[in-house]
C-alpha positions as CSV (number, residue, x, y, z in Angstrom):
1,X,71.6,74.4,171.7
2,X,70.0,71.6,172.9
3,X,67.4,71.2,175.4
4,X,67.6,69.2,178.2
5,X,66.8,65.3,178.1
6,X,64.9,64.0,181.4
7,X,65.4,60.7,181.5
8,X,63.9,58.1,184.4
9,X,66.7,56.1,184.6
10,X,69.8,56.5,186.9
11,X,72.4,58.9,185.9
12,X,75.1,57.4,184.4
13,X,78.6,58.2,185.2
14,X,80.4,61.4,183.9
15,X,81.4,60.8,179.9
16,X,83.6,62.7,177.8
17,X,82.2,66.2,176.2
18,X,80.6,65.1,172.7
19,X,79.5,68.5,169.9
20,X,76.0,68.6,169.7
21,X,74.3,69.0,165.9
22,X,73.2,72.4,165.3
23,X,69.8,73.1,163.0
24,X,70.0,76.1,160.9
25,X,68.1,79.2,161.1
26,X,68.9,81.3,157.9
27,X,70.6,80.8,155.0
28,X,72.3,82.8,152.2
29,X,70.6,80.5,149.7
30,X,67.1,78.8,150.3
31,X,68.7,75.0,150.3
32,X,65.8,72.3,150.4
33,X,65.1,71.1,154.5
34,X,64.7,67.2,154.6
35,X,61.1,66.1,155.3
36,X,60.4,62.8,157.2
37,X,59.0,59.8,155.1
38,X,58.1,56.4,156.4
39,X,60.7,53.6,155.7
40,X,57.8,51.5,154.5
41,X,54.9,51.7,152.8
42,X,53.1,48.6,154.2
43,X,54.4,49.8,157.6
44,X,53.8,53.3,158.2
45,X,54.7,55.0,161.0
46,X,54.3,58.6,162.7
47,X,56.0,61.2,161.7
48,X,59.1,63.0,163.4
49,X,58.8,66.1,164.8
50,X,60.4,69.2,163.7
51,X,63.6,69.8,165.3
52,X,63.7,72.6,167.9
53,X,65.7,75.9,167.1
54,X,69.3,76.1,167.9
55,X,71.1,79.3,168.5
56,X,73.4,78.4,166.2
57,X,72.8,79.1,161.9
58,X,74.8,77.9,158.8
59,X,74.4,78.7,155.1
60,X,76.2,76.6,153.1
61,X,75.7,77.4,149.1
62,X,75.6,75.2,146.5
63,X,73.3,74.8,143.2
64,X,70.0,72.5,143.4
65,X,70.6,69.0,142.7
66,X,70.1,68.0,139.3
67,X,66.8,66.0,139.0
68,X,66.6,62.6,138.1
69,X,63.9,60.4,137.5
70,X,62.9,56.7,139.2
71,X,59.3,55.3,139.7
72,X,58.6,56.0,143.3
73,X,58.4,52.0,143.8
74,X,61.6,51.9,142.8
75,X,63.1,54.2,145.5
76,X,61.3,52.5,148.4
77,X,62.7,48.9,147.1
78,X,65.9,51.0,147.1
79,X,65.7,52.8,150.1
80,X,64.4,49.0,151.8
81,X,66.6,47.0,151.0
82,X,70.0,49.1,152.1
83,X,67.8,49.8,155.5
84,X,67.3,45.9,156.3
85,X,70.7,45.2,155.0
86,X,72.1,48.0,157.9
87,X,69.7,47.4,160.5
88,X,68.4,43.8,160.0
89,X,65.5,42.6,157.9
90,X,62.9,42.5,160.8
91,X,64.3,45.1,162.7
92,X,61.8,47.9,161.2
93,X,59.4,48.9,164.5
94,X,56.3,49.7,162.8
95,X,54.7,50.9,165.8
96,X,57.3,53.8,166.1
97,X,57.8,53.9,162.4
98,X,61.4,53.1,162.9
99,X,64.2,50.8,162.4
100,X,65.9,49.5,165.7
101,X,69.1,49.4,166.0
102,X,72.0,48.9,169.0
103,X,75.1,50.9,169.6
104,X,78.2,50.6,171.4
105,X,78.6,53.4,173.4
106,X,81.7,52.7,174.9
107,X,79.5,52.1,178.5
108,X,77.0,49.7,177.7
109,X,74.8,48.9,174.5
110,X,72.2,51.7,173.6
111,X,68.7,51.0,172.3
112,X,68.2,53.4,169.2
113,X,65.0,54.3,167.1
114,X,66.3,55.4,163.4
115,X,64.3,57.3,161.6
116,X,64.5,58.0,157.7
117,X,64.5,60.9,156.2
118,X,63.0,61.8,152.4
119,X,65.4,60.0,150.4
120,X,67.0,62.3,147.7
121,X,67.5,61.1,143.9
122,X,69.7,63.0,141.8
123,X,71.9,62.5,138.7
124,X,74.7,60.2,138.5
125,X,77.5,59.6,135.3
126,X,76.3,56.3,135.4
127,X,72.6,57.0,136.0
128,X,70.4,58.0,138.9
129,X,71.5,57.1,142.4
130,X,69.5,57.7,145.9
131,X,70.6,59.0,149.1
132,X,69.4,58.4,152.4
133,X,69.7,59.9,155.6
134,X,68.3,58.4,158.9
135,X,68.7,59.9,162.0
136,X,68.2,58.6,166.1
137,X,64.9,60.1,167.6
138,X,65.4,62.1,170.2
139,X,61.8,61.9,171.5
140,X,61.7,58.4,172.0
141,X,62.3,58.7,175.3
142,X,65.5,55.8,175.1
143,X,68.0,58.1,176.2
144,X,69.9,60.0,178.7
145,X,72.2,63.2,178.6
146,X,75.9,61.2,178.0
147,X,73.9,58.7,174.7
148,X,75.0,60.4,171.4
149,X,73.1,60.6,168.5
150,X,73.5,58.6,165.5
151,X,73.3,59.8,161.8
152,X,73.2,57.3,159.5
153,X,74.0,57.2,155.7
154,X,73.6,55.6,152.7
155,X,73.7,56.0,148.8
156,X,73.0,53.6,146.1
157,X,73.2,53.0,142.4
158,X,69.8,52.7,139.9
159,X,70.1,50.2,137.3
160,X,67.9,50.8,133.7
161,X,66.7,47.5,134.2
162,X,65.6,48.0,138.0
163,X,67.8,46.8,139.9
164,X,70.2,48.6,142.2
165,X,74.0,48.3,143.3
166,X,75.6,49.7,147.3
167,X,77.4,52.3,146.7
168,X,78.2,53.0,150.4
169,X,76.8,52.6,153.5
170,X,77.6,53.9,157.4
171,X,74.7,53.5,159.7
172,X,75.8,54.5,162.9
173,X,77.6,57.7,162.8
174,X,78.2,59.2,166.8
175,X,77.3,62.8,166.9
176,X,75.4,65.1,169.1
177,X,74.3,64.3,172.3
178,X,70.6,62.9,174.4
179,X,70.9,60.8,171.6
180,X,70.0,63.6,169.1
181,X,72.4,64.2,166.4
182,X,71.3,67.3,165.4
183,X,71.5,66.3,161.7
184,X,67.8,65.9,161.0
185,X,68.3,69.0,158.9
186,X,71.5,67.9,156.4
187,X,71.9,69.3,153.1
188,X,72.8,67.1,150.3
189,X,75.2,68.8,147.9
190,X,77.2,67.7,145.0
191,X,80.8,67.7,145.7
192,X,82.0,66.0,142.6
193,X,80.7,65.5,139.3
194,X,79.5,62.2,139.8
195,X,79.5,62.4,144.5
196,X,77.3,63.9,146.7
197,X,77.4,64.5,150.3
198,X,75.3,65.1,153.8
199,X,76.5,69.1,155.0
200,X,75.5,69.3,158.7
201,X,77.2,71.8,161.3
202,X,78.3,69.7,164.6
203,X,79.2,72.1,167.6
204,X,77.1,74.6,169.7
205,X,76.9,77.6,171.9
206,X,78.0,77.8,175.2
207,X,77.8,81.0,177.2
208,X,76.1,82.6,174.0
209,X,79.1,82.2,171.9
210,X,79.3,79.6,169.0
211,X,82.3,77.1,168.1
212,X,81.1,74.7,165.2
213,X,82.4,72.8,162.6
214,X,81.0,71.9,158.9
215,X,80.5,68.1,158.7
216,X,80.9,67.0,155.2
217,X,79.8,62.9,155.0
218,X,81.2,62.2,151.3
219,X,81.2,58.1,150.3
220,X,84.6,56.8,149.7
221,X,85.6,53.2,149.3
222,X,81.7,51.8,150.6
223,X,81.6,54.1,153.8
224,X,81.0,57.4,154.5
225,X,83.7,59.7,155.8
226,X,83.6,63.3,157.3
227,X,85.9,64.9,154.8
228,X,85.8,68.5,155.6
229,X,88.3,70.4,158.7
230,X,86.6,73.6,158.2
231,X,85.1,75.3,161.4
232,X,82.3,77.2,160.9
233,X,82.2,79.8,163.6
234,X,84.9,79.8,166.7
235,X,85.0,81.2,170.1
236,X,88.4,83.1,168.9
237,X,86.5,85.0,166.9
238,X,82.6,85.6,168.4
239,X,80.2,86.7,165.7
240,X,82.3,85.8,162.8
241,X,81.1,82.8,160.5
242,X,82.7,80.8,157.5
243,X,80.1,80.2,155.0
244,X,80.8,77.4,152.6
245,X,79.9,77.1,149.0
246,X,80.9,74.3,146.5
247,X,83.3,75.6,143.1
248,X,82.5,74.6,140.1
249,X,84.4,76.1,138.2
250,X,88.4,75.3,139.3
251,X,90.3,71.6,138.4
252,X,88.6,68.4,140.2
253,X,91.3,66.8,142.6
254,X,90.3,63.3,143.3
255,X,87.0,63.5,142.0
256,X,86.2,66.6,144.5
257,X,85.2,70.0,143.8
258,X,87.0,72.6,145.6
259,X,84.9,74.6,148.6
260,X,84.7,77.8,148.8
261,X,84.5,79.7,152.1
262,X,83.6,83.1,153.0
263,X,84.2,85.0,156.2
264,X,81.5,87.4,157.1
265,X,80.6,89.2,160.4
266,X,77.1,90.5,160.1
267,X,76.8,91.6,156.6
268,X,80.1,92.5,156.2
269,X,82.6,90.7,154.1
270,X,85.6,90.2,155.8
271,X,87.8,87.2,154.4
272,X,87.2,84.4,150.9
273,X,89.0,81.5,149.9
274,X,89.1,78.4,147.8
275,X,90.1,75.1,150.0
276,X,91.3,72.2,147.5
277,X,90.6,68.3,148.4
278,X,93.9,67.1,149.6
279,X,94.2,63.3,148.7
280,X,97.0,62.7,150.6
281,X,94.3,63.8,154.1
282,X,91.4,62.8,152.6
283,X,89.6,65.9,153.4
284,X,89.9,69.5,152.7
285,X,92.3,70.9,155.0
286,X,92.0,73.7,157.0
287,X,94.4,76.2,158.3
288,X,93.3,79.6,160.5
């Protein structure tokens, strides 16, 4: 759930109802929690704090990512040069330690402070490749109750000889709400044998009960998309959850591994099934 946002400025008129990110408190697998970095070594800035507790959990399972190696120079040359190509080569804010960036909010342009996350290098078919994951800060004190949050995401491609290809790249994705996105916490998994994406949980709790959905941001054609339909917990069905794990172990469809996902109500098993990429949607379908 998340807290309040008191904002100085006038109240803005009534907007539509936007899900809120929700952090996770337990998981059936220990799954690594992203740490903040700073975008620049020459520029450091503070870092974020810890996101506050939500009543809302999530376990999604999946193996750890298979290690790959780069010089740590490397990475930061990686990780600066898709963050100035998104936000704008002098838009870093060192004295935030955090790349400014506007958004349309469909009212009037918002202000936003992005912060990065520890980018992630893992294993690709064509070598290694690095994953970042920036994020809007919600104690900046920019925003009101309607602003979203913003997630952004990028990956990229390490060349032998140093250099480094896009491989996709969205930097302003609207979710969550008093401009937190309640994605500081995303999981990177591998959903194909050469893809990874970002697992968050956008939803919330309202009058104790949870409706949520698994948010699956997997690169396709330069951007990322949101390719999964699969609710994690509903208000039909109060103190039941879908956990999601990745299969390894069925036929790849469109370079996607299928999910798996598990219906449990306390510790009891109650429902499990395999959910196949489906092309034709671009995303793994769902059906209660």
């Amino acid at each position: 759930m998340i807290r309040p946002h008191h904002d100085a400025r006038p109240a803005r008129p009534p907007h539509r109802h936007r899900a809120t990110g929700c952090s996770p408190l337990a998981g059936a697998l220990a799954l690594a929690v992203l740490s903040a970095c700073q975008p620049s070594p020459s520029a450091a800035g503070p870092a974020p704090a810890d996101v506050a507790g939500t009543a809302a959990t999530r376990a999604p399972t999946a193996p750890p990512l298979a290690p790959a190696a780069l010089e740590p120079a490397q990475v930061q040359s990686i990780v600066d040069g898709l963050l100035r190509s998104a936000y704008g080569a002098d838009s870093f804010d060192a004295s935030r330690g955090c790349w400014r960036h506007t958004f349309e909010t469909g009212e009037e342009p918002q202000a936003y402070c992005m912060r990065v996350a520890e980018p992630r290098v893992v294993a690709g078919e064509q070598g290694p490749q690095v994953y970042v994951l920036t994020y809007s800060d919600p104690d900046a004190g920019l925003y009101s109750r309607v602003d979203p949050g913003l997630q952004g995401v990028f990956a990229a491609q390490a060349g032998a000889d140093g250099t480094w290809t896009p491989l996709a790249s969205s930097p302003a994705i609207d979710m969550g709400q008093n401009g937190d996105c309640g994605c500081r916490d995303s999981e990177l998994i591998q959903v194909g044998p050469d893809r990874h994406g970002w697992l968050s949980v956008a939803g919330g709790v309202w009058q104790g009960v949870e409706s949520s959905l698994y948010a699956l941001q997997v690169p396709i054609d330069g951007a990322f998309r949101n390719v999964s339909r699969i609710p994690r917990a509903s208000e039909d069905a109060p103190g039941e959850v879908n956990i999601l794990g990745v299969d390894r172990n069925r036929a790849v469809v469109a370079g996607m591994y299928p999910l798996t996902v598990t219906r449990r109500r306390g510790d009891t098993l109650l429902d499990s099934r395999t959910v196949a990429f489906d092309p034709v949607q671009g995303a793994y379908p769902w059906t209660p």
